[in-house]
C-alpha positions in Angstrom: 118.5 89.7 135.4 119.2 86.1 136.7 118.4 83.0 134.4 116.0 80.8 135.8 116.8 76.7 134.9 113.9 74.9 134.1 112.7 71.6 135.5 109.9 69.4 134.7 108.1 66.5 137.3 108.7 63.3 136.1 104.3 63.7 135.1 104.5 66.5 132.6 106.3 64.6 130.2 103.2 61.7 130.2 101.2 65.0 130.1 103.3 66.3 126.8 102.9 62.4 125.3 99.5 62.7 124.7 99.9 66.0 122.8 100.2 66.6 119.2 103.4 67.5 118.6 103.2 71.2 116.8 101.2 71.6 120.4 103.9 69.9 122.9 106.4 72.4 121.0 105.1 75.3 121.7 103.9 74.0 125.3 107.8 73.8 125.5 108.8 76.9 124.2 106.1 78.8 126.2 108.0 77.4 129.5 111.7 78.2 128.4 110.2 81.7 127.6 108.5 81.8 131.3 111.9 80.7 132.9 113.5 83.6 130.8 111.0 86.2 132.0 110.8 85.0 135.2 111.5 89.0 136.2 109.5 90.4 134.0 106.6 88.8 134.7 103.4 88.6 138.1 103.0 85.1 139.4 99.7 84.7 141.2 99.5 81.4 143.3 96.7 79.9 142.2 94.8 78.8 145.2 95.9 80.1 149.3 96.4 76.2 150.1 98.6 75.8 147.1 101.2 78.8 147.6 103.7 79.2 145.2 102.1 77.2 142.6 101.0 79.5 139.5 99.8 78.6 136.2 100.3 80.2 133.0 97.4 79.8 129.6 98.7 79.3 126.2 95.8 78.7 124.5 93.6 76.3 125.8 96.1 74.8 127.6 97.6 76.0 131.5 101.1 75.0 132.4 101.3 75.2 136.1 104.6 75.8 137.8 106.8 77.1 140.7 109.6 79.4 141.1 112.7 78.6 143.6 114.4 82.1 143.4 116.5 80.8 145.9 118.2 77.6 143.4 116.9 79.6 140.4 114.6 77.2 138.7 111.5 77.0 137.3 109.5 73.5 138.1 106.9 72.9 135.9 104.2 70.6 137.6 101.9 70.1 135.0 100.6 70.7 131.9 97.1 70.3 131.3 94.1 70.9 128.8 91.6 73.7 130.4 88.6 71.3 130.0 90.7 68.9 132.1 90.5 71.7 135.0 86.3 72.1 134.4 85.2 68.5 135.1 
C-alpha cells in the first residue's frame, strides 16, 4: 500500500484560522488519516462537472480534496463548515 503526501491550497489554511483550535486539530488529523487510507477507502466525486474532487464529513465540518495517484498526493481544497455549503 503506497503513502499518499498531503498538500493543502494556499486557502485552507485561512479556512483552518478561523477555527478553534481543538477543531483545526482534528480537521488535520482527519486529512493525514485520509492520505493514509487513501486505499482503503471510496472516493465519490462530488458533482460530474467537478471530477475528482471528493469531500469527506467530520462532524459538521467537510474537507474536500483530490487524489493524484499518479504523484501520490492528497490536495486538500478546502475545508469548510456544512452550513457554509446550505446558503
Amino acid at each position: 500500500m503506497p503513502w499518499y503526501r498531503l498538500t493543502f491550497c494556499p486557502s485552507t489554511a485561512q479556512d483552518l484560522a478561523a477555527i478553534d483550535k481543538a477543531m483545526a486539530q482534528r480537521l488535520l488529523d482527519k486529512s493525514k488519516w485520509l492520505a493514509s487510507n487513501v486505499d482503503n477507502l471510496r472516493h465519490e466525486s462530488i458533482a460530474d462537472d467537478l471530477p475528482g474532487l471528493c469531500k469527506y464529513a467530520v462532524g459538521e465540518w467537510r474537507i474536500f480534496y483530490a487524489i493524484d495517484r499518479t504523484e501520490q498526493l492528497v490536495n486538500i481544497h478546502a475545508i469548510v463548515p456544512q452550513s457554509a455549503l446550505r446558503s
